[in-house]
C-alpha positions as a Markdown table, in Angstrom:
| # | Residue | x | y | z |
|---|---|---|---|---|
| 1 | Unk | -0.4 | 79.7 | -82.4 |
| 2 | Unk | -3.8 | 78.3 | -83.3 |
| 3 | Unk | -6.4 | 80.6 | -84.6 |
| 4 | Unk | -8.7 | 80.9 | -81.9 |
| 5 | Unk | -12.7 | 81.4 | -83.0 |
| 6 | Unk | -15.0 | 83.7 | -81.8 |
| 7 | Unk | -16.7 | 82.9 | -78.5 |
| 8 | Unk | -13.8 | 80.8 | -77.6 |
| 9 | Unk | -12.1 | 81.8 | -74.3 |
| 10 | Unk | -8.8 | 83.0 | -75.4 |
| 11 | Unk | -7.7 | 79.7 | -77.5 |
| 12 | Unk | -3.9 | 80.1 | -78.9 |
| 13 | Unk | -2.0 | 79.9 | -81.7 |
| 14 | Unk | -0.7 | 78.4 | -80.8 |
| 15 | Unk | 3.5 | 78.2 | -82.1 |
| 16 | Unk | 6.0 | 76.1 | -84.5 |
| 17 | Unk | 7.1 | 77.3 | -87.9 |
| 18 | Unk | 10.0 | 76.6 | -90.0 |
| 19 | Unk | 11.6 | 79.8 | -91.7 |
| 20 | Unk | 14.1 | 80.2 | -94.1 |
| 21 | Unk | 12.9 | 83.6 | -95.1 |
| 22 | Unk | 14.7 | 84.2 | -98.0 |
| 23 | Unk | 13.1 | 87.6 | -98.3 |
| 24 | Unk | 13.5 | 89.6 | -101.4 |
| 25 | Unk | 11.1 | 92.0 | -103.9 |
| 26 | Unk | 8.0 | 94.1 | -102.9 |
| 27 | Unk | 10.3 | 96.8 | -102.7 |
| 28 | Unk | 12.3 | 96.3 | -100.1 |
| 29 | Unk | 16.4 | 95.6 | -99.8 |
| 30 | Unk | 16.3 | 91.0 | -98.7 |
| 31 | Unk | 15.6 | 90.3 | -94.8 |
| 32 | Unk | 15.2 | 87.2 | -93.7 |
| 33 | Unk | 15.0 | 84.9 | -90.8 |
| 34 | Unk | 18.4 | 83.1 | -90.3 |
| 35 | Unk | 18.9 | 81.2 | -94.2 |
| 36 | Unk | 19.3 | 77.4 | -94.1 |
| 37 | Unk | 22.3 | 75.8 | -94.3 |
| 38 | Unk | 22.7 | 74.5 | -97.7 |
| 39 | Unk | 20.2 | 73.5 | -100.3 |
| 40 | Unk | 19.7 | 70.0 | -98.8 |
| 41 | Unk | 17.2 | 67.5 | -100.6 |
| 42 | Unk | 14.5 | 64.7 | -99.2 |
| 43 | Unk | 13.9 | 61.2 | -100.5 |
| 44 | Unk | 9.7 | 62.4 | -100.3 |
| 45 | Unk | 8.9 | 62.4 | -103.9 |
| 46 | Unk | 8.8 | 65.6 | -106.1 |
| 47 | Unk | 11.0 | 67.4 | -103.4 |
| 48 | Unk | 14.6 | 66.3 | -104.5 |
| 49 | Unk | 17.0 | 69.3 | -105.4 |
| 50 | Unk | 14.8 | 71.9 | -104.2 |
| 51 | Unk | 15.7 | 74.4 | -101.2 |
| 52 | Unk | 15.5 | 73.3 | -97.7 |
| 53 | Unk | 13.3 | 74.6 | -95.5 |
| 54 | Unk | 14.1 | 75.6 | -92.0 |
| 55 | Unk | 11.6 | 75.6 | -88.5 |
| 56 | Unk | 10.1 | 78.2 | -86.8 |
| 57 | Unk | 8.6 | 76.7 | -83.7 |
| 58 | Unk | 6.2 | 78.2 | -81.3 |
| 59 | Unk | 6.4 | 77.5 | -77.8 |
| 60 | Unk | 4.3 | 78.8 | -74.4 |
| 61 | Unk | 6.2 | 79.0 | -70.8 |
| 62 | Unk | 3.5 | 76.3 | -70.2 |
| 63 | Unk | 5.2 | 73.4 | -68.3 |
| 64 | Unk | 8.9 | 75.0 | -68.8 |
| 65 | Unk | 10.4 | 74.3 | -65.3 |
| 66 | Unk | 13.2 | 76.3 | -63.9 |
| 67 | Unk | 16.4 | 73.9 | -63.6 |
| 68 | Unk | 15.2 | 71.7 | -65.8 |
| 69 | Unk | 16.4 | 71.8 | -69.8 |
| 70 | Unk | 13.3 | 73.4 | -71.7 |
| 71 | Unk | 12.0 | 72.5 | -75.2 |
| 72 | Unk | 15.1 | 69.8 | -75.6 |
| 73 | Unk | 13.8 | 68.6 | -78.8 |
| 74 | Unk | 14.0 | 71.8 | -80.6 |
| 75 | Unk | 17.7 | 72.2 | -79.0 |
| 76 | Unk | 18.6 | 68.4 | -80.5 |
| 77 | Unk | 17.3 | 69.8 | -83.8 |
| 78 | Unk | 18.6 | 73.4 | -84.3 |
| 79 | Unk | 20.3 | 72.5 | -87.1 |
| 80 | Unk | 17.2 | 72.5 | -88.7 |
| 81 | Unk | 15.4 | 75.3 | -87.1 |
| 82 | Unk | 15.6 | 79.2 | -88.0 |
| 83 | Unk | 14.5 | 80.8 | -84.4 |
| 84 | Unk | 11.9 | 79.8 | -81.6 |
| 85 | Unk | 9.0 | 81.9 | -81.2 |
| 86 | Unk | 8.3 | 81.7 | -76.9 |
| 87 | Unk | 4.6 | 83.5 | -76.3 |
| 88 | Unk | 6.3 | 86.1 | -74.2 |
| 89 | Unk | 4.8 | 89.7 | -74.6 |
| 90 | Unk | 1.5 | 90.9 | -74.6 |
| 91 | Unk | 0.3 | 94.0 | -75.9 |
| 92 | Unk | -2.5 | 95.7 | -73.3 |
| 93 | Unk | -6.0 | 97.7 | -74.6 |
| 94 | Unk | -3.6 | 101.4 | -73.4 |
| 95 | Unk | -0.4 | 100.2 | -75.6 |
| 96 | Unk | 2.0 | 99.1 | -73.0 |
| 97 | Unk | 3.8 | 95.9 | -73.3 |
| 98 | Unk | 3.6 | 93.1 | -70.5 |
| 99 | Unk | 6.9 | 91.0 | -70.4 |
| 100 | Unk | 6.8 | 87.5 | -69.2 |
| 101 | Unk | 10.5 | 86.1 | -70.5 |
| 102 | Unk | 11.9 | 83.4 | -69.0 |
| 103 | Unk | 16.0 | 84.1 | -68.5 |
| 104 | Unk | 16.3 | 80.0 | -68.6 |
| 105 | Unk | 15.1 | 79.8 | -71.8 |
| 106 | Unk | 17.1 | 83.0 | -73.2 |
| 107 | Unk | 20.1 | 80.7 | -71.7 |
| 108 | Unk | 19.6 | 77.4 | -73.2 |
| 109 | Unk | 18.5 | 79.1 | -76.9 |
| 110 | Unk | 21.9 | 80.6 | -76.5 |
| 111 | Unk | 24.0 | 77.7 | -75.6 |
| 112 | Unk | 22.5 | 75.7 | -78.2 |
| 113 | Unk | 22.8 | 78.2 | -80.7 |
| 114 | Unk | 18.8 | 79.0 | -80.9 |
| 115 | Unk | 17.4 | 82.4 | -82.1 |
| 116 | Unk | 14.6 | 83.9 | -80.6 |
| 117 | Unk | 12.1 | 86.0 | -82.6 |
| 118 | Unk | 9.4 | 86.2 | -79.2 |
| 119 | Unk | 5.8 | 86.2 | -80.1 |
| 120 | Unk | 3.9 | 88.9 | -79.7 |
| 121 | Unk | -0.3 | 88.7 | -78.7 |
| 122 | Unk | -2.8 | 90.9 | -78.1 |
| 123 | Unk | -4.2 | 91.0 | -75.0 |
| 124 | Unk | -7.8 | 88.8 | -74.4 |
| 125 | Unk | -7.8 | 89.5 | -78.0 |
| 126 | Unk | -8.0 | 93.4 | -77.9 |
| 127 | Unk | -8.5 | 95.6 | -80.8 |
| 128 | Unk | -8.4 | 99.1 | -78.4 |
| 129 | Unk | -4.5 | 99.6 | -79.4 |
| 130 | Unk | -4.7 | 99.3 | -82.8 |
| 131 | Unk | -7.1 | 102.0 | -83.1 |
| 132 | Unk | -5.3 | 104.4 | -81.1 |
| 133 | Unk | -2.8 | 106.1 | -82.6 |
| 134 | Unk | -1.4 | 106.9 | -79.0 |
| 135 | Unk | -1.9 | 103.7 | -77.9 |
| 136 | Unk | -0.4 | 102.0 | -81.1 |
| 137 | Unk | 2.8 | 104.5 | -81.2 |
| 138 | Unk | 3.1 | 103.4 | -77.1 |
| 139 | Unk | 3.2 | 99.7 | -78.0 |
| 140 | Unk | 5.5 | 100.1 | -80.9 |
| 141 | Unk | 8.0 | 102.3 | -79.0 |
| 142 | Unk | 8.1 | 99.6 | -76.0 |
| 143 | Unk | 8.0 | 96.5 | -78.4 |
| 144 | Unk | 11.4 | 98.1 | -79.7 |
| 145 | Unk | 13.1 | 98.8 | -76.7 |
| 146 | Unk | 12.4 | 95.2 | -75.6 |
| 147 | Unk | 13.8 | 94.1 | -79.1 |
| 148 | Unk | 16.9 | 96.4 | -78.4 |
| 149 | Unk | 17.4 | 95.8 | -75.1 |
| 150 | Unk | 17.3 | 91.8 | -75.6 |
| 151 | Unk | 18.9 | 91.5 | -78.4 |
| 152 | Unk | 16.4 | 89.4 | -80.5 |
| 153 | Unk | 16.6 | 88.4 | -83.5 |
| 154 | Unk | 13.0 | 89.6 | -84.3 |
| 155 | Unk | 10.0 | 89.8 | -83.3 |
| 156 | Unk | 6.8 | 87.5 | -84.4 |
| 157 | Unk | 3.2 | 89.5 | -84.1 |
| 158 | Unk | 0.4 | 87.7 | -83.6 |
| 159 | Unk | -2.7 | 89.5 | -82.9 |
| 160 | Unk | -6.1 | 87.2 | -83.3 |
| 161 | Unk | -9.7 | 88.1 | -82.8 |
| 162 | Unk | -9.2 | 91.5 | -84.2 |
| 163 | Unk | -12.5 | 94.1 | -84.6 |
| 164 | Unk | -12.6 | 94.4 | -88.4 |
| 165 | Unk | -11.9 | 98.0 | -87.5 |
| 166 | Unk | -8.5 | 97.4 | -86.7 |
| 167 | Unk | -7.6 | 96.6 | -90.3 |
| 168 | Unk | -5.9 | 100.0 | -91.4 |
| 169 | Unk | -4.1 | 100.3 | -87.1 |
| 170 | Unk | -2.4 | 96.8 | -87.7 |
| 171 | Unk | -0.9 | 97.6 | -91.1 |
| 172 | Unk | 0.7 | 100.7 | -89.8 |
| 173 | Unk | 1.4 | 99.6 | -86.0 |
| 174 | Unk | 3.4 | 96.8 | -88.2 |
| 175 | Unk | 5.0 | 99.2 | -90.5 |
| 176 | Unk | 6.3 | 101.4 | -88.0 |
| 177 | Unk | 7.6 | 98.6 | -85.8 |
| 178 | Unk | 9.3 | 97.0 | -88.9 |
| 179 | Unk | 10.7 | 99.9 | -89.8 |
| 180 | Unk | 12.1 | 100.5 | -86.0 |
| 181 | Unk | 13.3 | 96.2 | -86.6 |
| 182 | Unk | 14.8 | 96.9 | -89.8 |
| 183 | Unk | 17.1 | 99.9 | -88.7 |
| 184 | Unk | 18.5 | 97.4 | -86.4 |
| 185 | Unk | 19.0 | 94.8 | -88.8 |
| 186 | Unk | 16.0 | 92.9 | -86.5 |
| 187 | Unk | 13.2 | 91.0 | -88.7 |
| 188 | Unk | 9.4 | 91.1 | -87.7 |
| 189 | Unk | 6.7 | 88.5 | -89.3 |
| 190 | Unk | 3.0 | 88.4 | -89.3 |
| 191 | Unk | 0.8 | 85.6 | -87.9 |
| 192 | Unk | -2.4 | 85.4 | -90.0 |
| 193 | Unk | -5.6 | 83.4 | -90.0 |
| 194 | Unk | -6.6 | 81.7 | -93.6 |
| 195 | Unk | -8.6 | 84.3 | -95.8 |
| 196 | Unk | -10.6 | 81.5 | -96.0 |
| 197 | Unk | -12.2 | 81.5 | -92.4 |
| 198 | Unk | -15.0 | 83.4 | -91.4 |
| 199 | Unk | -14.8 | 87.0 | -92.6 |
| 200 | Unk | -14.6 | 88.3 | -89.2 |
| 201 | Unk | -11.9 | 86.7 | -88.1 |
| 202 | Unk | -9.5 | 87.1 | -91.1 |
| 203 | Unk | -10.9 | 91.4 | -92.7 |
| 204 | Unk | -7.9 | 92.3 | -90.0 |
| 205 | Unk | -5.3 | 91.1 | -92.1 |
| 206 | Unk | -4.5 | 93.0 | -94.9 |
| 207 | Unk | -2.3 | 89.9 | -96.5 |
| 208 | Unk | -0.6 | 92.4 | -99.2 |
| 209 | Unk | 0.3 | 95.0 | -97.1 |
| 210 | Unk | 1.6 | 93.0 | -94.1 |
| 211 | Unk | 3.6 | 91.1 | -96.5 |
| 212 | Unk | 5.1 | 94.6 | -98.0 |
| 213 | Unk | 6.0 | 95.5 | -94.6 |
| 214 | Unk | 7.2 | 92.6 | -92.5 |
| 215 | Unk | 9.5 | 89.7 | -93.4 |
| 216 | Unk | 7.0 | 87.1 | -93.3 |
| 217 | Unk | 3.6 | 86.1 | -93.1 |
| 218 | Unk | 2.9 | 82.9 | -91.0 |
| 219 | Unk | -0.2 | 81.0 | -92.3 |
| 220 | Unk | -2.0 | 79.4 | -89.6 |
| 221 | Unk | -3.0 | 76.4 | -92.0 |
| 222 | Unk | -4.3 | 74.0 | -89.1 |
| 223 | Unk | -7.8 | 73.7 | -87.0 |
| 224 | Unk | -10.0 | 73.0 | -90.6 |
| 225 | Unk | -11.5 | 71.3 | -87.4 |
| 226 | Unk | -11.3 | 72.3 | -84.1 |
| 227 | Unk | -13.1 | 72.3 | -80.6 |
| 228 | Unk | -16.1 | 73.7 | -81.4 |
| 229 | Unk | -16.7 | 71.5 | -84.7 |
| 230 | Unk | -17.4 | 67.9 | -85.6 |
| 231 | Unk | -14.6 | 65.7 | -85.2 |
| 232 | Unk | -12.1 | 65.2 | -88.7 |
| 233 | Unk | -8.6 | 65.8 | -89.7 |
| 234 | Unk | -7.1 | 69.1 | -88.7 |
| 235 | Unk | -5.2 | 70.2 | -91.5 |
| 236 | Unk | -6.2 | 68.2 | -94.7 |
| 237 | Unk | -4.0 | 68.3 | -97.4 |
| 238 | Unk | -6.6 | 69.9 | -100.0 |
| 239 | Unk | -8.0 | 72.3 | -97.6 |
| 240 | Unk | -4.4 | 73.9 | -96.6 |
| 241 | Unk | -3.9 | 73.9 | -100.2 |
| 242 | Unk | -6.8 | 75.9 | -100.4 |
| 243 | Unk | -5.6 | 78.3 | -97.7 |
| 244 | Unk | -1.8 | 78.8 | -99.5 |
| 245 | Unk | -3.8 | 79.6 | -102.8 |
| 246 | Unk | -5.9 | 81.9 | -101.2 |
| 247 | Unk | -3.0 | 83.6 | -99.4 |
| 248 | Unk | -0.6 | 84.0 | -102.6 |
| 249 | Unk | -3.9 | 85.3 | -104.6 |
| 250 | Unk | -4.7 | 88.0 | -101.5 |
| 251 | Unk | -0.9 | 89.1 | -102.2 |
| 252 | Unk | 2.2 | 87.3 | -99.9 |
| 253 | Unk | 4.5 | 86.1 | -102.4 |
| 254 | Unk | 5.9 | 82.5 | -101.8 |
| 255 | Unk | 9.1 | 83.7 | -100.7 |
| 256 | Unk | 7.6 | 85.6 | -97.9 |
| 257 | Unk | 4.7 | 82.9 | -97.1 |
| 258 | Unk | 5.5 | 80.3 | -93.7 |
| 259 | Unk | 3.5 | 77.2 | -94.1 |
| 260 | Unk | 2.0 | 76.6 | -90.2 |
| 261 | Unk | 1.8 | 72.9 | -89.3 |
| 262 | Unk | 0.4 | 71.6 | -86.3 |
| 263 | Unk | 1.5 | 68.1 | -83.9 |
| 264 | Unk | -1.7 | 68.4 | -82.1 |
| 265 | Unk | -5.2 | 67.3 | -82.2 |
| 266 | Unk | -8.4 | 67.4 | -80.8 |
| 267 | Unk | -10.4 | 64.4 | -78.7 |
| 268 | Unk | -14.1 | 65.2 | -78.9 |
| 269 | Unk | -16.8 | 63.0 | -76.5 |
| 270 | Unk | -20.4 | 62.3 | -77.9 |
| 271 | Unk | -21.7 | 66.1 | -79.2 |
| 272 | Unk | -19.7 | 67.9 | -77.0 |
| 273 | Unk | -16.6 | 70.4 | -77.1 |
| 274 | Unk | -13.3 | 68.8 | -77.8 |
| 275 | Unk | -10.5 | 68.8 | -75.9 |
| 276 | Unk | -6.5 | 70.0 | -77.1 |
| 277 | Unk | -4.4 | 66.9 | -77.6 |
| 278 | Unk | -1.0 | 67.0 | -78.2 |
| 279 | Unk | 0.9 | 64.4 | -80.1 |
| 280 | Unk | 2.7 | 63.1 | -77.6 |
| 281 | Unk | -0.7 | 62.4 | -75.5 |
| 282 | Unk | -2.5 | 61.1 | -78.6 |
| 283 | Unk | 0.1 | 58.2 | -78.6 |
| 284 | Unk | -0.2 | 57.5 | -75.5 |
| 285 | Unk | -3.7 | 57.2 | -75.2 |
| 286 | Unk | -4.3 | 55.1 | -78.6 |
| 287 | Unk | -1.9 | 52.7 | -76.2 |
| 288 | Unk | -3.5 | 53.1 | -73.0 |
| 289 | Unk | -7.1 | 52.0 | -74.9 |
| 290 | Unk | -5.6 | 49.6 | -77.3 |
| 291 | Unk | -7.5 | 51.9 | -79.3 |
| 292 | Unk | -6.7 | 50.8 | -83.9 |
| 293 | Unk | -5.2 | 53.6 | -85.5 |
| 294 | Unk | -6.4 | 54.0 | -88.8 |
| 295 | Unk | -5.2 | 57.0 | -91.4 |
| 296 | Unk | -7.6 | 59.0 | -94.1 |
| 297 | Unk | -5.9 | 59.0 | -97.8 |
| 298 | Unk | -4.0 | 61.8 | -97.1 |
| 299 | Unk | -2.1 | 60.0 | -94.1 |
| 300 | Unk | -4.1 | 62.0 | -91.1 |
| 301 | Unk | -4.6 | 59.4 | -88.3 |
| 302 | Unk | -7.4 | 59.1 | -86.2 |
| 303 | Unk | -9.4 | 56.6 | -83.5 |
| 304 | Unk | -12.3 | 56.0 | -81.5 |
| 305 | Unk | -12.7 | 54.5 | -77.9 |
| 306 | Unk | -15.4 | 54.5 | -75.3 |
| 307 | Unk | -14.9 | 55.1 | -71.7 |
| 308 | Unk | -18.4 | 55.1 | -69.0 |
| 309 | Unk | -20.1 | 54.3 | -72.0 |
| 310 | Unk | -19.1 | 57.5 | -73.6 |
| 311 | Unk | -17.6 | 57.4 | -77.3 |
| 312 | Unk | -14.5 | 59.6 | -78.1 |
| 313 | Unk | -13.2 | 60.3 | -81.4 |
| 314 | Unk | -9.4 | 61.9 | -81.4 |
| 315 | Unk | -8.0 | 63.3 | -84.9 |
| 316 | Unk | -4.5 | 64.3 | -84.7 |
| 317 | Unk | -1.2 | 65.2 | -87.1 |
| 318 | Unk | 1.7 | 63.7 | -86.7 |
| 319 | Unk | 5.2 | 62.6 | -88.3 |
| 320 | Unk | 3.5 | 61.1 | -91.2 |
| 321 | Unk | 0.3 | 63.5 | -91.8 |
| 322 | Unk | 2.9 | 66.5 | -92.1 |
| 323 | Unk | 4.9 | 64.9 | -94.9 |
| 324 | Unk | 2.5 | 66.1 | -98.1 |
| 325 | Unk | 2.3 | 69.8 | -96.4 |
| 326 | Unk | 6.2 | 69.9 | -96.3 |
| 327 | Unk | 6.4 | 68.4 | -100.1 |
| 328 | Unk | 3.6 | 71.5 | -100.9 |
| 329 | Unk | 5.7 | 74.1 | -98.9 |
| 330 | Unk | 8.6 | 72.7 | -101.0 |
| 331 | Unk | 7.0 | 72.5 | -104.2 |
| 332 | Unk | 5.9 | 76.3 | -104.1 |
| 333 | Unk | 9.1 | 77.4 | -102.7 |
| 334 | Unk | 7.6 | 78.9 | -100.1 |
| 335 | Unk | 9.8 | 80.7 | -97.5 |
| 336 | Unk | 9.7 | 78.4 | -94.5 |
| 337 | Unk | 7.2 | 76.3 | -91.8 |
| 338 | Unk | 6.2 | 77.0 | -88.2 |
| 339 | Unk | 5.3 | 74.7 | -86.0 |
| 340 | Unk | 2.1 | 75.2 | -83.2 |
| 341 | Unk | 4.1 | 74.0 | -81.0 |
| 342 | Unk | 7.2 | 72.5 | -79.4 |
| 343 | Unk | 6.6 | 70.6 | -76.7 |
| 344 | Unk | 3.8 | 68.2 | -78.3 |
| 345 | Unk | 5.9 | 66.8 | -80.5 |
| 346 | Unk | 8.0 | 63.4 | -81.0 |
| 347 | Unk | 11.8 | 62.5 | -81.7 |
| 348 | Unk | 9.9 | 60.9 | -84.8 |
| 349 | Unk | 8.2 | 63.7 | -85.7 |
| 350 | Unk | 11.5 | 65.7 | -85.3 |
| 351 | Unk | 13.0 | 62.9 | -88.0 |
| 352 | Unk | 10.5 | 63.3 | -90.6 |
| 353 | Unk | 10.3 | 66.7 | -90.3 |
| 354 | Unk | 14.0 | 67.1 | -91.1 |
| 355 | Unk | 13.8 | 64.5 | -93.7 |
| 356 | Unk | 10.5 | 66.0 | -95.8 |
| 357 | Unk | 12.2 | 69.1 | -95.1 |
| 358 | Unk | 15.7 | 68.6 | -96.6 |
| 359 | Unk | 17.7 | 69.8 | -93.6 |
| 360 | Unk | 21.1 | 68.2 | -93.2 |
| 361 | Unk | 22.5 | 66.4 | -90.1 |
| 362 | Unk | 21.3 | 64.2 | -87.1 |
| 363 | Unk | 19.6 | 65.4 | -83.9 |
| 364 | Unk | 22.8 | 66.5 | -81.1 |
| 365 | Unk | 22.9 | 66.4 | -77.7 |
| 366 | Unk | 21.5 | 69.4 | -76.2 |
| 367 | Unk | 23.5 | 72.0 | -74.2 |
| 368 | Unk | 22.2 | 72.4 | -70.6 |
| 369 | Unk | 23.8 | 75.0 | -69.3 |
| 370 | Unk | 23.7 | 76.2 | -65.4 |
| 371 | Unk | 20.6 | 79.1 | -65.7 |
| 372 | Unk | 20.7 | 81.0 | -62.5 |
| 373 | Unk | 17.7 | 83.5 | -62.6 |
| 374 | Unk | 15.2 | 80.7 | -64.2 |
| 375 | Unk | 12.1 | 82.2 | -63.0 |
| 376 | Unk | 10.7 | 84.8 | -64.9 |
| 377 | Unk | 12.3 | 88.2 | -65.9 |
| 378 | Unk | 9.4 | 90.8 | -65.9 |
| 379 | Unk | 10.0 | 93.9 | -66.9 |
| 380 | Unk | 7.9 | 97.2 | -66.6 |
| 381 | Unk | 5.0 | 97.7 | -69.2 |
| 382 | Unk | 5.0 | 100.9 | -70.7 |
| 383 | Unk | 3.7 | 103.2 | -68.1 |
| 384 | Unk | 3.4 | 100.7 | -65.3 |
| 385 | Unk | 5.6 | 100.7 | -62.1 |
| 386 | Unk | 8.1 | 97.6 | -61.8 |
| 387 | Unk | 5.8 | 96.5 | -59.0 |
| 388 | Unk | 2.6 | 97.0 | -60.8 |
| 389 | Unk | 4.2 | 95.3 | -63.6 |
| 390 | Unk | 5.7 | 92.0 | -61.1 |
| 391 | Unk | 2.4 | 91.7 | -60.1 |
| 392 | Unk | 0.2 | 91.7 | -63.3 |
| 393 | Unk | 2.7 | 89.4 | -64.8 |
| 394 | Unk | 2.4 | 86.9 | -61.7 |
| 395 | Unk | -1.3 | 87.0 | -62.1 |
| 396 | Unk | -1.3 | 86.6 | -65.9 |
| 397 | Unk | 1.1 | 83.9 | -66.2 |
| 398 | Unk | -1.8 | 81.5 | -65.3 |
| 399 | Unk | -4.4 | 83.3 | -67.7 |
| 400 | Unk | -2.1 | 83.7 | -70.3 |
| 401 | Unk | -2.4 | 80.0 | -70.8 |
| 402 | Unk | -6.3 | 81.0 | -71.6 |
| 403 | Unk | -5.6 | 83.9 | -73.3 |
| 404 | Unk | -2.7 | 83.7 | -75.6 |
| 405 | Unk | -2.8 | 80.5 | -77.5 |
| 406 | Unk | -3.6 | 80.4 | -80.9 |
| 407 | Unk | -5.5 | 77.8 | -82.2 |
| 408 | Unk | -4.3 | 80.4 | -83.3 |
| 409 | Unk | -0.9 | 78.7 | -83.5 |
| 410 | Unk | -1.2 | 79.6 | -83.3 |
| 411 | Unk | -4.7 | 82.4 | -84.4 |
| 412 | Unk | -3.1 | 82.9 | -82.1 |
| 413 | Unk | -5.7 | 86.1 | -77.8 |
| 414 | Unk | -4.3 | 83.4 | -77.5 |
| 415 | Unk | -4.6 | 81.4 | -74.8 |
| 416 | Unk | -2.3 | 78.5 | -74.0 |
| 417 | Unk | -3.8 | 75.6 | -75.5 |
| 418 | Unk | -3.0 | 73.6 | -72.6 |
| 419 | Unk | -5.5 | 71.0 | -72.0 |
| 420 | Unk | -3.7 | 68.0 | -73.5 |
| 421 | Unk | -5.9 | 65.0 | -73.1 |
| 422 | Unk | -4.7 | 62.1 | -70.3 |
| 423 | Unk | -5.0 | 58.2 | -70.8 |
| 424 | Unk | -8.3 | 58.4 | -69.3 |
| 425 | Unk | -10.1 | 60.6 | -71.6 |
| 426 | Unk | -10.1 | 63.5 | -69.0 |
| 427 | Unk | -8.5 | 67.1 | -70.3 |
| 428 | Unk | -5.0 | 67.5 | -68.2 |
| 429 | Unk | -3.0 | 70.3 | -68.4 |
């Protein structure tokens, strides 16, 4: 769940967070994502004794393949994480709700003992439903019967690229669905971009009464550079700092804020776009160029290497750059982190993550259960037919990687950011 800009085509959220939403005050009775295990503590400095925090991890049905284990790192590690939150439902301009579950995964999360809380984006990043009171009652009443009928253990909402209009529609179309959640002892949290982005992007969010309603409020801390800007670190540690301050002033208490992280990047080619780059591809292409890794003072690592005479420059987080926003999250006892998103990441990254995070226990051996029924399970928007509904879920699984990833996360129309770059320097996906 990366926060997508405007003009971008549908960039995601992107995706993964760590919760331990030990919700409580603003007038409400304490719901929270499932608690951590224990208090834990981490050898980072200035975090010893303090809570754990727990994972919320994003993930997109982007490279899952049926019949073979999906997301296995997140299963080795769900010791230390509160739910996964899948990019599975969409919300159209009318209302209705367009499914795109997978059953595998809804197997293996329940083998391995995995929550789901299923994001939740707006469609190509439309506002139309939200200022509709038809439309926004439709959505809620199908977004609850999904919740019902699936037995989730919530729901995450992540609507990005929101008219400035839709301000006082997405306060109440997440009251009333929260409401719905919390009658069924179901959680719902919020996906926000930083106030501190451009105004257009961020007016949507009405941090204070989102907070009031939901059970969380996940802060898409990551992208301070992105695709369309100059290359540098994605999430510097004084600019997230920044973003949490901003956050807590606009009015989401700590115990209801969910630091985002990222394990991605961005490779950028002489004055042109960059490309997505998840960690794992990062690595691999500092290797294939014998390219020097070197780290700014806040541990964010970066490197150069030229290809046809063409200079790249790839920033990227990883197991070491995360550490002092886990120490923060910690420090300010705030309620978890997500993560943008599982499938980029490293066993390392995993490691430190736990570590800097104070969550007991090793990595296990994953469950991998038989999962007949792997393809997806579509089910019938509101007010489609089941065929209608087969079909526009079979043609949107490939645009949903271009319209529902958050870079923006996650913030997350988000499209699937999906173009992790290969060892050559060309954008895979």
């Amino acid at each position: 769940m990366r926060f997508r800009r405007l003009g971008r085509a549908g960039r995601l959220l992107a995706a993964i967070a760590v919760l331990a939403v030990g919700v409580a005050g603003c007038g409400r009775s304490p719901r929270a994502m499932p608690a951590p295990s224990g208090t834990g503590s981490s050898t980072s400095s200035g975090t010893s004794g303090l809570p754990a925090l727990k994972v919320l991890p994003f993930a997109t049905n982007h490279k899952i393949i049926p019949g073979k284990p999906p997301l296995p790192l997140v299963a080795a590690n769900a010791a230390a994480v509160s739910a996964l939150a899948p990019m599975w439902y969409k919300v159209m301009p009318n209302g209705s709700v367009r499914d795109l579950s997978m059953n595998n995964v809804k197997t293996y999360a329940a083998a391995n003992h995995i929550a789901l809380t299923p994001l939740v984006a707006n469609y190509n990043g439309t506002s139309s439903f939200l200022l509709s009171a038809s439309a926004r009652s439709r959505a809620v009443t199908g977004l609850t019967a999904i919740l019902k009928r699936n037995g989730y253990h919530g729901l995450n909402i992540d609507f990005e690229l929101l008219k400035t209009q839709a301000r006082t529609g997405l306060s109440d179309f997440v009251k009333a669905l929260a409401a719905n959640a919390h009658a069924m002892g179901k959680t719902v949290t919020v996906d926000v971009i930083p106030a501190g982005s451009r105004r257009s992007l961020h007016y949507a969010y009405d941090f204070r009464t989102l907070a009031q309603e939901s059970d969380g409020i996940v802060l898409m801390a990551y992208d301070a550079h992105d695709n369309t800007s100059k290359p540098g670190p994605i999430a510097p540690l004084a600019w997230v700092q920044k973003r949490v301050k901003e956050a807590m002033k606009a009015g989401v208490p700590a115990n209801k804020l969910i630091l985002g992280l990222a394990d991605y990047g961005y490779n950028w080619a002489n004055g042109t776009k960059g490309n997505t780059v998840g960690l794992k591809a990062a690595l691999a292409l500092a290797a294939k160029q014998h390219a020097h890794v070197t780290r700014n003072r806040n541990g964010s690592p970066h490197f150069t290497y030229t290809v046809g005479g063409i200079r790249h420059t790839v920033w990227y987080e990883d197991s070491t750059a995360i550490l002092p926003k886990i120490r923060l999250a910690r420090q300010l006892h705030l309620a978890g982190l997500a993560l943008w998103r599982a499938g980029y990441e490293t066993p390392s990254f995993w490691n430190a993550l736990r570590q800097a995070a104070g969550t007991a226990g090793t990595p296990v051996t994953p469950v991998n259960p038989a999962a007949p029924g792997a393809s997806a399970s579509v089910s019938s928007p509101v007010g489609q037919s089941a065929t209608s509904a087969s079909s526009a879920s079979q043609s949107s699984s490939s645009s949903s990687a271009a319209s529902t990833s958050s870079s923006s996360g996650a913030a997350a129309s988000r499209s699937t950011p999906s173009s992790a770059t290969s060892a050559s320097g060309a954008s895979t996906s």
